[in-house]
C-alpha positions, 0 to 999 in steps of 0.5 A, spaced: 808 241 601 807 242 609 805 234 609 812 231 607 816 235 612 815 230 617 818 225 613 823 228 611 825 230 618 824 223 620 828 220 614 835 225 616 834 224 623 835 216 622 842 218 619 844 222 625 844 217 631 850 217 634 853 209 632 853 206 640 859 202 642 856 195 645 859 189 648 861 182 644 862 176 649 860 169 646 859 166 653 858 171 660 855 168 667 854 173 672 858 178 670 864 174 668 866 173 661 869 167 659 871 167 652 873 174 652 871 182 652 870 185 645 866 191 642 862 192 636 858 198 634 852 198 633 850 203 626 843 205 623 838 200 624 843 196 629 842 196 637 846 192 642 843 185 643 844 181 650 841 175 649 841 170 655 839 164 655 835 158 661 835 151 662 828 150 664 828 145 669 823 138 671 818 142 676 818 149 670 824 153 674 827 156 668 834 157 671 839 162 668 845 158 664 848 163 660 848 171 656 851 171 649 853 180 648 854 183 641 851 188 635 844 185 631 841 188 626 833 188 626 833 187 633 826 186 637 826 185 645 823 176 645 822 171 650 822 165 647 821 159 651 821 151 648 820 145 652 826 144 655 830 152 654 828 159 654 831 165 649 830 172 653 833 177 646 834 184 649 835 190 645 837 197 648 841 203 644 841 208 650 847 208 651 854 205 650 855 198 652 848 199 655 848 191 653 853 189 660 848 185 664 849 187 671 845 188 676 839 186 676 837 185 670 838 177 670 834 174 673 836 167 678 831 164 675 824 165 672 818 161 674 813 161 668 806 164 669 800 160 668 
């Protein structure tokens, strides 16, 4: 009986997270949103997403373009590069509107490894 303790506490504790407000913002650039500020709330199985998207350039820099904001169910941290784009998904829950990128946390550019 000991052994399903564990499990049953874990299942509780999913439906005690507190929802976490996120940011909704179709077009952000460099601390600016241009399509206008929004929020979602982020439920069980849900976090705040900042996906940001780069143009990657003739020489290999992939130069930031543009952040989308919002709410995602099954949201995994990605970095998904093509030829031509980079895709960098960002997932966090932390904390309300913790998916507002100030600061540092978008790079200028990015220059892609070996």
């Amino acid at each position: 009986m000991l052994t399903n303790g564990p499990f049953v506490l874990l299942c509780h504790y999913t439906f005690l997270l507190k929802p976490t407000k996120c940011n909704v913002c179709s077009l952000f650039h460099i601390g600016f949103c241009y399509s206008g500020m929004k929020s979602c709330t982020a439920s069980t199985g849900q976090h705040c997403v900042t996906k940001n998207y780069f143009i990657i350039q003739n020489s290999g820099l992939a130069l930031y373009h543009y952040s989308k904001l919002g709410c995602k169910t099954d949201c995994e941290n990605e970095d998904i590069t093509s030829k031509r784009e980079r895709l960098e998904i960002l997932c966090c829950r932390d904390k309300d509107y913790c998916n507002m990128p100030f600061g540092s946390q978008i790079p200028s550019y990015y220059e892609p490894g070996p």
